[in-house]
GUKOL-337480 format. One record per residue: residue in three letters; x, y, z of N, C-alpha, C in turn. Coordinates in nm, 2 decimals, always signed. Layout:
// residues N
<pt 'ALA',<X,Y,Z>,<X,Y,Z>,<X,Y,Z>>
...
END
This chain:
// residues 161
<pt 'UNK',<-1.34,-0.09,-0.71>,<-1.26,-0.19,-0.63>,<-1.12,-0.19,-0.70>>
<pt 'UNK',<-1.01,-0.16,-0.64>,<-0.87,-0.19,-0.66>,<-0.90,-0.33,-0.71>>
<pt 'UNK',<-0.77,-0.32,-0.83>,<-0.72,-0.49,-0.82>,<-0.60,-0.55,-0.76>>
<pt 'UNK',<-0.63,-0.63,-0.72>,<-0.52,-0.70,-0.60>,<-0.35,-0.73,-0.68>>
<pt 'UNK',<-0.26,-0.73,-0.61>,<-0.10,-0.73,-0.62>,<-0.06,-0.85,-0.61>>
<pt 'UNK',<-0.07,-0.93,-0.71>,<+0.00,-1.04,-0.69>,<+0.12,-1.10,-0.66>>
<pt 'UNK',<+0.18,-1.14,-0.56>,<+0.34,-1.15,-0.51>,<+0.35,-1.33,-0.50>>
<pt 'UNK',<+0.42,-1.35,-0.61>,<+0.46,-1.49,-0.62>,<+0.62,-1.49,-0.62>>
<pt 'UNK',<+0.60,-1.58,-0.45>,<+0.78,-1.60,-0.40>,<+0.77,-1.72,-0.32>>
<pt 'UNK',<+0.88,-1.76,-0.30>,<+0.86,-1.91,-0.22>,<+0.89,-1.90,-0.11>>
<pt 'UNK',<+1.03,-1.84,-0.11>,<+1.14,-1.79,+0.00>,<+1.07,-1.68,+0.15>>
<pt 'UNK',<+1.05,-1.76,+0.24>,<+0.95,-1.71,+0.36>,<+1.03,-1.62,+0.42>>
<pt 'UNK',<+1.15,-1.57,+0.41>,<+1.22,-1.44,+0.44>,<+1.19,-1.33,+0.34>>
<pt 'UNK',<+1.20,-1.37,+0.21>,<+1.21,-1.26,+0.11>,<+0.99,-1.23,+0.09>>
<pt 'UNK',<+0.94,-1.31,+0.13>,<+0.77,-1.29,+0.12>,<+0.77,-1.19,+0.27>>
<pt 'UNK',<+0.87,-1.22,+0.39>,<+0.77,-1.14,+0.48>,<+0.83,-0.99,+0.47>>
<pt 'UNK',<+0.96,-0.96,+0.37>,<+1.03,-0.83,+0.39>,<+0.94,-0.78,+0.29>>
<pt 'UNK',<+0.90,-0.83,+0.22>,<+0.83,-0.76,+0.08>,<+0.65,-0.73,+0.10>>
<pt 'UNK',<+0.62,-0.81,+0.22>,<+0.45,-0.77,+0.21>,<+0.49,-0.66,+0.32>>
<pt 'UNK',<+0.58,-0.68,+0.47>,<+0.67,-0.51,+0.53>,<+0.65,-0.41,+0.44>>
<pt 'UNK',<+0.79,-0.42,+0.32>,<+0.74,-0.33,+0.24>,<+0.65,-0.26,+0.19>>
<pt 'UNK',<+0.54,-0.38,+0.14>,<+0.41,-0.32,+0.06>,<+0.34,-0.24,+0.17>>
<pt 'UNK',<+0.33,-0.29,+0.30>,<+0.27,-0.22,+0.35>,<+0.28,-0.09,+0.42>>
<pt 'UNK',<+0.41,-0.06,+0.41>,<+0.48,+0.07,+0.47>,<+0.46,+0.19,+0.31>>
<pt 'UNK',<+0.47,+0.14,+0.24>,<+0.43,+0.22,+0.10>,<+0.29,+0.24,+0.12>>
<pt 'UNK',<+0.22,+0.17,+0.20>,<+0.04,+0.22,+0.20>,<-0.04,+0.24,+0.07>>
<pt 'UNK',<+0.00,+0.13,+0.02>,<-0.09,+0.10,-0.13>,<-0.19,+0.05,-0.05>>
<pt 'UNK',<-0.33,+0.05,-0.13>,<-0.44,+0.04,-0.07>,<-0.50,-0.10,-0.10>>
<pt 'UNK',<-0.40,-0.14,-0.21>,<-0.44,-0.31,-0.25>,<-0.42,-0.42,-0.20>>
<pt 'UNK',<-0.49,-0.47,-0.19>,<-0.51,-0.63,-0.15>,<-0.38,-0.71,-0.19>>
<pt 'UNK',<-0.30,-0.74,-0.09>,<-0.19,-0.86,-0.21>,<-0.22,-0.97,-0.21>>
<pt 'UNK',<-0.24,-1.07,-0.28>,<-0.24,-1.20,-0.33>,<-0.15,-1.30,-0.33>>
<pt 'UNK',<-0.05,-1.40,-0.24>,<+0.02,-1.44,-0.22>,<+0.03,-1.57,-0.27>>
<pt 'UNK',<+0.15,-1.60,-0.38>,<+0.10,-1.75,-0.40>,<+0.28,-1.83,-0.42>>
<pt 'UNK',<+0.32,-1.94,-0.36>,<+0.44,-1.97,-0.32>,<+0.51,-2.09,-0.49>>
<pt 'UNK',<+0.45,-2.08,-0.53>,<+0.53,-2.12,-0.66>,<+0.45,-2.08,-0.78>>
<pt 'UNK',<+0.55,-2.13,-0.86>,<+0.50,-2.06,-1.03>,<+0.33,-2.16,-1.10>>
<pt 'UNK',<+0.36,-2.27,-1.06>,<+0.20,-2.37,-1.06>,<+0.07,-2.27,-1.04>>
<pt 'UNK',<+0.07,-2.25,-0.87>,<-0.02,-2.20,-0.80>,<-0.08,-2.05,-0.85>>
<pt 'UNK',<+0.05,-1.99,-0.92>,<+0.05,-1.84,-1.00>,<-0.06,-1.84,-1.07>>
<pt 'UNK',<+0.01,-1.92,-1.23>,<-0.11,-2.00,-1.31>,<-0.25,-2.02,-1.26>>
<pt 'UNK',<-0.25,-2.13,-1.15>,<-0.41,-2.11,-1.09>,<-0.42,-2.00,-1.09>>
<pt 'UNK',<-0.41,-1.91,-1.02>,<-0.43,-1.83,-0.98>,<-0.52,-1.72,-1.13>>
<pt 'UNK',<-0.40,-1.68,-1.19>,<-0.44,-1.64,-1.33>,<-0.53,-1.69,-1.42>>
<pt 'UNK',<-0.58,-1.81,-1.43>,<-0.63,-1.82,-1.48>,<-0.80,-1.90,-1.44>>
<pt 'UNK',<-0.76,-1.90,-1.29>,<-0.89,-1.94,-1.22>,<-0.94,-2.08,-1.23>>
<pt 'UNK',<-0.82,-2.12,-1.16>,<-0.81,-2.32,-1.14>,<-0.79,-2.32,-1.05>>
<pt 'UNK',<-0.82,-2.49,-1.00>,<-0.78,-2.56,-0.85>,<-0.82,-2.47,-0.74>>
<pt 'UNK',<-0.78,-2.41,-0.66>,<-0.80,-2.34,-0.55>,<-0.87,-2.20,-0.61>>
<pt 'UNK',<-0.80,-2.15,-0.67>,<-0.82,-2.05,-0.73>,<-0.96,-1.96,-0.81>>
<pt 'UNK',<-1.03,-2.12,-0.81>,<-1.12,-2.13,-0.96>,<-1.23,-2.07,-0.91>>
<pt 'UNK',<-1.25,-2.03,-0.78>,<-1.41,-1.92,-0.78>,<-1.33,-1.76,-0.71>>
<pt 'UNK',<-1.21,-1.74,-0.74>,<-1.16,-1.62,-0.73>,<-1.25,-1.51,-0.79>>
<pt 'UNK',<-1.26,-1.41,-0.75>,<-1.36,-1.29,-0.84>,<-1.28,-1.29,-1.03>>
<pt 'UNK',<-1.41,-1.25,-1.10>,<-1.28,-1.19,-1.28>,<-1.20,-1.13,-1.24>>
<pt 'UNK',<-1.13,-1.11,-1.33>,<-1.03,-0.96,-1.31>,<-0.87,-1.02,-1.34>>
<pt 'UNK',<-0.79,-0.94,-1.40>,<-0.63,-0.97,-1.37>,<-0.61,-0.87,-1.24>>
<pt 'UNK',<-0.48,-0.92,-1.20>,<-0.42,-0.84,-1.07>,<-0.37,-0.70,-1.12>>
<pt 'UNK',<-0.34,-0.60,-1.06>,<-0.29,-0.47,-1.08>,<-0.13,-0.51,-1.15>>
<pt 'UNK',<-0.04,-0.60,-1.12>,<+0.05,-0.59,-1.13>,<+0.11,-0.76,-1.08>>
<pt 'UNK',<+0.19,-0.80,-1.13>,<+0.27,-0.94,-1.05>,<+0.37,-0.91,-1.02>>
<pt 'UNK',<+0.41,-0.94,-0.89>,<+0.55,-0.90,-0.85>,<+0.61,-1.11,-0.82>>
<pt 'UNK',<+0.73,-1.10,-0.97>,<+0.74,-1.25,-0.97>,<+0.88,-1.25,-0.96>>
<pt 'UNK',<+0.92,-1.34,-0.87>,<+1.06,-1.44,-0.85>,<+1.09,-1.54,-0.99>>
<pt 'UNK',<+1.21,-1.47,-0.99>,<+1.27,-1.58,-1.07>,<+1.30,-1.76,-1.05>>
<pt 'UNK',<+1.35,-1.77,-0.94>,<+1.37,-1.90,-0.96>,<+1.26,-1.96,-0.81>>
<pt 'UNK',<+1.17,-2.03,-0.90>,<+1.05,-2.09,-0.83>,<+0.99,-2.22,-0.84>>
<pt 'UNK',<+0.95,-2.30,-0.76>,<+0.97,-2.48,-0.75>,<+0.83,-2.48,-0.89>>
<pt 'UNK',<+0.85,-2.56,-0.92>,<+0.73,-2.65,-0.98>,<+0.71,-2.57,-1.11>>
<pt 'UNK',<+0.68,-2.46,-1.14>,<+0.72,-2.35,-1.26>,<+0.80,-2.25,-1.26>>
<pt 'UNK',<+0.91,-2.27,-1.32>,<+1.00,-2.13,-1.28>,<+0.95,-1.95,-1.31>>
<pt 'UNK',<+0.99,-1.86,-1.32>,<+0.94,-1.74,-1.28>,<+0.91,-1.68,-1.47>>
<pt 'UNK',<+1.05,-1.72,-1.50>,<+1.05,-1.68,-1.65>,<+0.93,-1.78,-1.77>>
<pt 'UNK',<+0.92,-1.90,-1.70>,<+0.80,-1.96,-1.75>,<+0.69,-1.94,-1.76>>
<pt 'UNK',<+0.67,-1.89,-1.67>,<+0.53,-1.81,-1.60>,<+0.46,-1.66,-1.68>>
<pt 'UNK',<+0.63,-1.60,-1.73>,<+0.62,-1.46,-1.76>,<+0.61,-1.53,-1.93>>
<pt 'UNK',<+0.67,-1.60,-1.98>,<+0.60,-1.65,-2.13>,<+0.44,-1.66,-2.15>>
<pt 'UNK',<+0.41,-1.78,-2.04>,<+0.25,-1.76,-2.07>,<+0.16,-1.62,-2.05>>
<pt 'UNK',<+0.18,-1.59,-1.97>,<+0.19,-1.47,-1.95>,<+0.13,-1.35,-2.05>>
<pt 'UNK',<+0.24,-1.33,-2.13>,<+0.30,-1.28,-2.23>,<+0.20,-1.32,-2.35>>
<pt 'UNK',<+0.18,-1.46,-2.39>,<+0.16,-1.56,-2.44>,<-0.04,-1.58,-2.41>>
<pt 'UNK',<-0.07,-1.50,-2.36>,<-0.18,-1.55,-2.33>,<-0.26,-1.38,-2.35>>
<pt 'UNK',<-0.34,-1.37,-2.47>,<-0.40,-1.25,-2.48>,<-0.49,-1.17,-2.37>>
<pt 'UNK',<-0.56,-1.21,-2.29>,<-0.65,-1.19,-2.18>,<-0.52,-1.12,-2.06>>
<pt 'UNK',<-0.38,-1.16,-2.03>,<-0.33,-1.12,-1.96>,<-0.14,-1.06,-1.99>>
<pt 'UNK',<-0.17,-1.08,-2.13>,<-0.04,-0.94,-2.23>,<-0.01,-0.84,-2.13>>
<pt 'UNK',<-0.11,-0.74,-2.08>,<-0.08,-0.61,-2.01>,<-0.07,-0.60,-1.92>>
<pt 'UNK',<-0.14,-0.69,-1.83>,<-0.06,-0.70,-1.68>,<+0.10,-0.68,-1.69>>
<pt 'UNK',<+0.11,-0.56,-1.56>,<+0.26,-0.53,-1.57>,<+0.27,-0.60,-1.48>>
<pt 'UNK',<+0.40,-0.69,-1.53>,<+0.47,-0.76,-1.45>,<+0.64,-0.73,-1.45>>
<pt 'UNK',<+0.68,-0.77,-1.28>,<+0.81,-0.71,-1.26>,<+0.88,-0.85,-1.17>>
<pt 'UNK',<+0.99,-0.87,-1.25>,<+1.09,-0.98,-1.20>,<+1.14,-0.89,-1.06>>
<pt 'UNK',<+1.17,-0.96,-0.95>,<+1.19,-0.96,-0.84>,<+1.25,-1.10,-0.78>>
<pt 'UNK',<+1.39,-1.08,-0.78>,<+1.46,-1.15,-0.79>,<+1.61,-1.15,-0.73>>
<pt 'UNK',<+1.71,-1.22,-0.70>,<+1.84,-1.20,-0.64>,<+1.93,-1.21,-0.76>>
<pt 'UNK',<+1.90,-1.28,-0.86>,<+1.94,-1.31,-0.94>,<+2.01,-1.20,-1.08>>
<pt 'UNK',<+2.11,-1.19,-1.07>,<+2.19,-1.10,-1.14>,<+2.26,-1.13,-1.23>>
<pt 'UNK',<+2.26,-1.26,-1.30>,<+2.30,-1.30,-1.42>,<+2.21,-1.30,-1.52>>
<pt 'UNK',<+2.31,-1.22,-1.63>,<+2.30,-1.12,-1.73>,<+2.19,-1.26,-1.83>>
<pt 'UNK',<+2.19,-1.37,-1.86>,<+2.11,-1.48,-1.95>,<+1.97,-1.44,-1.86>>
<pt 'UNK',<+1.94,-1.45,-1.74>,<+1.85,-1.43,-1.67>,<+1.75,-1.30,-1.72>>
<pt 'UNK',<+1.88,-1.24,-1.70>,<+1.80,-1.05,-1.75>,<+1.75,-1.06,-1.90>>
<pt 'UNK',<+1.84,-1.10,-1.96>,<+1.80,-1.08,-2.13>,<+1.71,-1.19,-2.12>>
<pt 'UNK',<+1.66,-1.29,-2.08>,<+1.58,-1.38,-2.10>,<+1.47,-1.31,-2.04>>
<pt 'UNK',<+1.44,-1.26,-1.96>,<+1.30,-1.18,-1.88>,<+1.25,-1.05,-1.97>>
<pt 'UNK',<+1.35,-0.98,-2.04>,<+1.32,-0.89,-2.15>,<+1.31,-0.90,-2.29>>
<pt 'UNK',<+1.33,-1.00,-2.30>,<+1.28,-1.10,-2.47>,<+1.15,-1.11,-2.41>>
<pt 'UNK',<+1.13,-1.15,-2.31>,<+0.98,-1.23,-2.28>,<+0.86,-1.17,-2.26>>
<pt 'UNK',<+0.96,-1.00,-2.24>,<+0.85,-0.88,-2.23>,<+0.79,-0.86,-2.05>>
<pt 'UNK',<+0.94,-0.84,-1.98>,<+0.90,-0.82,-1.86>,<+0.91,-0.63,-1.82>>
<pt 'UNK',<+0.77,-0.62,-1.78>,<+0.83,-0.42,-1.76>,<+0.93,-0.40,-1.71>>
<pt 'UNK',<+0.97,-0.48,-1.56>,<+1.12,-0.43,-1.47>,<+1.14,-0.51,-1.44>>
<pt 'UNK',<+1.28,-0.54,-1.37>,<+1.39,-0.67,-1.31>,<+1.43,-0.59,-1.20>>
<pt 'UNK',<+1.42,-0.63,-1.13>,<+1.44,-0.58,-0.96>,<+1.52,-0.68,-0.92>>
<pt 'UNK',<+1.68,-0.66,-0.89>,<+1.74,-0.75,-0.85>,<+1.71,-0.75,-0.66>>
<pt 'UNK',<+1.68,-0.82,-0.56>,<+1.68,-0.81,-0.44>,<+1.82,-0.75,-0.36>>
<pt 'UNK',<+1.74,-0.61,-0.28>,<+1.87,-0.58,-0.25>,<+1.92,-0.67,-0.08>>
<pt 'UNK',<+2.06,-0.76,-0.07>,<+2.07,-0.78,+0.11>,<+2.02,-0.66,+0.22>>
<pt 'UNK',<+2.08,-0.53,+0.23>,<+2.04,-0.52,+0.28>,<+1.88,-0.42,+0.33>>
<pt 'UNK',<+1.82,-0.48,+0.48>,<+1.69,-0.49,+0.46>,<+1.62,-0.31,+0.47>>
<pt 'UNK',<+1.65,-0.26,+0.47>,<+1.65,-0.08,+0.46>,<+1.64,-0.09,+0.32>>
<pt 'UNK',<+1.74,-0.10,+0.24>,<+1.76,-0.13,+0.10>,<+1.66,-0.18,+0.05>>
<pt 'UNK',<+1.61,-0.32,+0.09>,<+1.48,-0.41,+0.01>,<+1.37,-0.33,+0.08>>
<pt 'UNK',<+1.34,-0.23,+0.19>,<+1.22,-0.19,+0.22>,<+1.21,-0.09,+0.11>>
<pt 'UNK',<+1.31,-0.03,+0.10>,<+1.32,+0.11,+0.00>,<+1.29,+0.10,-0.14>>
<pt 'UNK',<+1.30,-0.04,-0.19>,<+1.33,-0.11,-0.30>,<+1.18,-0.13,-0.32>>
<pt 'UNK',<+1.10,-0.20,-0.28>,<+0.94,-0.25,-0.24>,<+0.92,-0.11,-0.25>>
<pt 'UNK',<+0.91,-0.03,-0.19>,<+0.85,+0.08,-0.15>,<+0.84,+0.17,-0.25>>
<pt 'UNK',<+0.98,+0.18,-0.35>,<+0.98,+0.28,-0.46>,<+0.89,+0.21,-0.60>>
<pt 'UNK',<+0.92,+0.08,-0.58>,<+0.87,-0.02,-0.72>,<+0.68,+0.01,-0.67>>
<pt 'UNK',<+0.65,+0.01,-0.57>,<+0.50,+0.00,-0.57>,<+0.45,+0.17,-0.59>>
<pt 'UNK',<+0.51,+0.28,-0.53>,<+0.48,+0.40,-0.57>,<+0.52,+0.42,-0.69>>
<pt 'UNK',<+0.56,+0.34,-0.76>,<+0.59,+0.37,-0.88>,<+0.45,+0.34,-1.01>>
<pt 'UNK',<+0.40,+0.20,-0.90>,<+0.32,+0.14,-1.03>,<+0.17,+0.24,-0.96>>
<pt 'UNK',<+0.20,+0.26,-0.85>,<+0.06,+0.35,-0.74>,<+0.08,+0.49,-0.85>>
<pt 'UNK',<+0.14,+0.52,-0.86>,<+0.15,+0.70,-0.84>,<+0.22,+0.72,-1.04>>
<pt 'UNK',<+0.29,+0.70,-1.01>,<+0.37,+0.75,-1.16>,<+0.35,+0.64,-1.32>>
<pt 'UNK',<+0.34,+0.52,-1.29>,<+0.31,+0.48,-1.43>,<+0.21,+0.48,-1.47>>
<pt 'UNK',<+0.16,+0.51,-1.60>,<+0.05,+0.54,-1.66>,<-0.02,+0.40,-1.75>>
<pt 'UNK',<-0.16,+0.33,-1.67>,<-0.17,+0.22,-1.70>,<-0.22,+0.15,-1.86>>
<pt 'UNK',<-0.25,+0.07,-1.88>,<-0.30,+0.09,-2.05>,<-0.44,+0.16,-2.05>>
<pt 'UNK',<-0.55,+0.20,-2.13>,<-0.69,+0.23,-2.07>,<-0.73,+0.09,-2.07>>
<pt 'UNK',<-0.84,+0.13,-2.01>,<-0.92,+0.03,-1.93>,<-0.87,-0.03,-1.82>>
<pt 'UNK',<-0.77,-0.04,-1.79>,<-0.74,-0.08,-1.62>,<-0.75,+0.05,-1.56>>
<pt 'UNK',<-0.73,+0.01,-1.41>,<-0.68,+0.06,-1.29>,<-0.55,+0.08,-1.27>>
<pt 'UNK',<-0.58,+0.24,-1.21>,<-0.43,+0.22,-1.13>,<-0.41,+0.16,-1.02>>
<pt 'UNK',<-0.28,+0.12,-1.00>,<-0.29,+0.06,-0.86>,<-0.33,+0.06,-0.75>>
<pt 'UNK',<-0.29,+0.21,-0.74>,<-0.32,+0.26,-0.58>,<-0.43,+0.35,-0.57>>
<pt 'UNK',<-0.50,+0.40,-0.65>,<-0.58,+0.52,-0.66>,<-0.69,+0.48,-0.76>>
<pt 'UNK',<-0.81,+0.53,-0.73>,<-0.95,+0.51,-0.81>,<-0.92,+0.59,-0.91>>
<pt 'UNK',<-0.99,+0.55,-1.03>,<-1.00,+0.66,-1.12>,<-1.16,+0.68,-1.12>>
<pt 'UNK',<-1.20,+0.82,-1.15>,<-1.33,+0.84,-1.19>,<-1.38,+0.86,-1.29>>
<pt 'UNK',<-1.47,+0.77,-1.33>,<-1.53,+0.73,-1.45>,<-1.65,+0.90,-1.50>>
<pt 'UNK',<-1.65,+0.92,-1.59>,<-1.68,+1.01,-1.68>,<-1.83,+1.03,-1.69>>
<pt 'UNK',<-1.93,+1.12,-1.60>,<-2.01,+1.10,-1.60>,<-2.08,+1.08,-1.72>>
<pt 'UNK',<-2.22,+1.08,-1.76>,<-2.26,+1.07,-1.89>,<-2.32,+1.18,-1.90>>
<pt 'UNK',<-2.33,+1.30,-1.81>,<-2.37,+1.47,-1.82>,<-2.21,+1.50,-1.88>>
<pt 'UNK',<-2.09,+1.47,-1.84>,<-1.99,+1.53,-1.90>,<-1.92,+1.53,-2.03>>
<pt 'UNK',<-1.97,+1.43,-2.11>,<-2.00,+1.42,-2.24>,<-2.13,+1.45,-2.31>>
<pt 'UNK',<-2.20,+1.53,-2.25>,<-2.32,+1.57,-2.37>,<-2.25,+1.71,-2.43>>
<pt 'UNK',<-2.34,+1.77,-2.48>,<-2.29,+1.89,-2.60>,<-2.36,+1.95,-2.59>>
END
């Protein structure tokens, strides 16, 4: 079973060009949509709505910076901050292009900062390269999943001697 893409954004223009995107990239994962930095937290850590969610962390978080009720960089502390979910790659996705923002997201130990591009070619292309990226070319820690693609596990004839 894939693990699901978590995309936490508020902004109902910037959520519907970005699940477009995901799905024009034809990643095979489930995304997870949750509209502020609060609901995230449920989400991670399996509260309030959230709390009979299957185990598992997401493949990846695709998180907004500035977000109602917990901001984006808050989120990426606990995050961070919280052993069980350290290696989840997580990627700021965001409009936001001031430089306190960026060094604040990479103290905090975010993989990428994706500033939102206006135009929408641009933000499809943008979505589309960030998710083939984490699908196809990054190499995950062991024991996860890759994003997009099953791995096969090792039979127990392929380790005898």
């Amino acid at each position: 079973m894939l693990k699901p893409i978590l995309l936490v954004e508020d902004n109902p223009n910037d959520l519907e060009l970005t699940l477009v995107a995901l799905e024009r990239s034809q990643l095979a994962n489930d995304v997870v949509v949750v509209r502020d930095g609060a609901e995230a937290l449920d989400y991670l850590f399996r509260r309030g709505r959230h709390a009979a969610r299957p185990d598992g962390n997401p493949a990846v978080i695709l998180l907004d910076l500035k977000l109602p009720k917990v901001d984006g960089l808050e989120v990426l502390q606990i995050v961070r901050d919280t052993p069980s979910l350290q290696q989840v790659p997580t990627v700021m996705l965001t409009s936001s292009r001031e430089e306190p923002d960026l060094a604040r997201a990479y103290a905090l130990g975010v993989n990428a900062y994706v500033v939102k591009p206006v135009e929408f070619r641009d933000f499809v292309a943008a979505i589309s390269e960030l998710g083939m990226f984490w699908a196809v070319l990054n190499e995950p820690p062991p024991g996860s999943a890759r994003l997009g693609t099953r791995r096969r596990s090792p039979d127990k004839d392929d380790n005898a001697n």
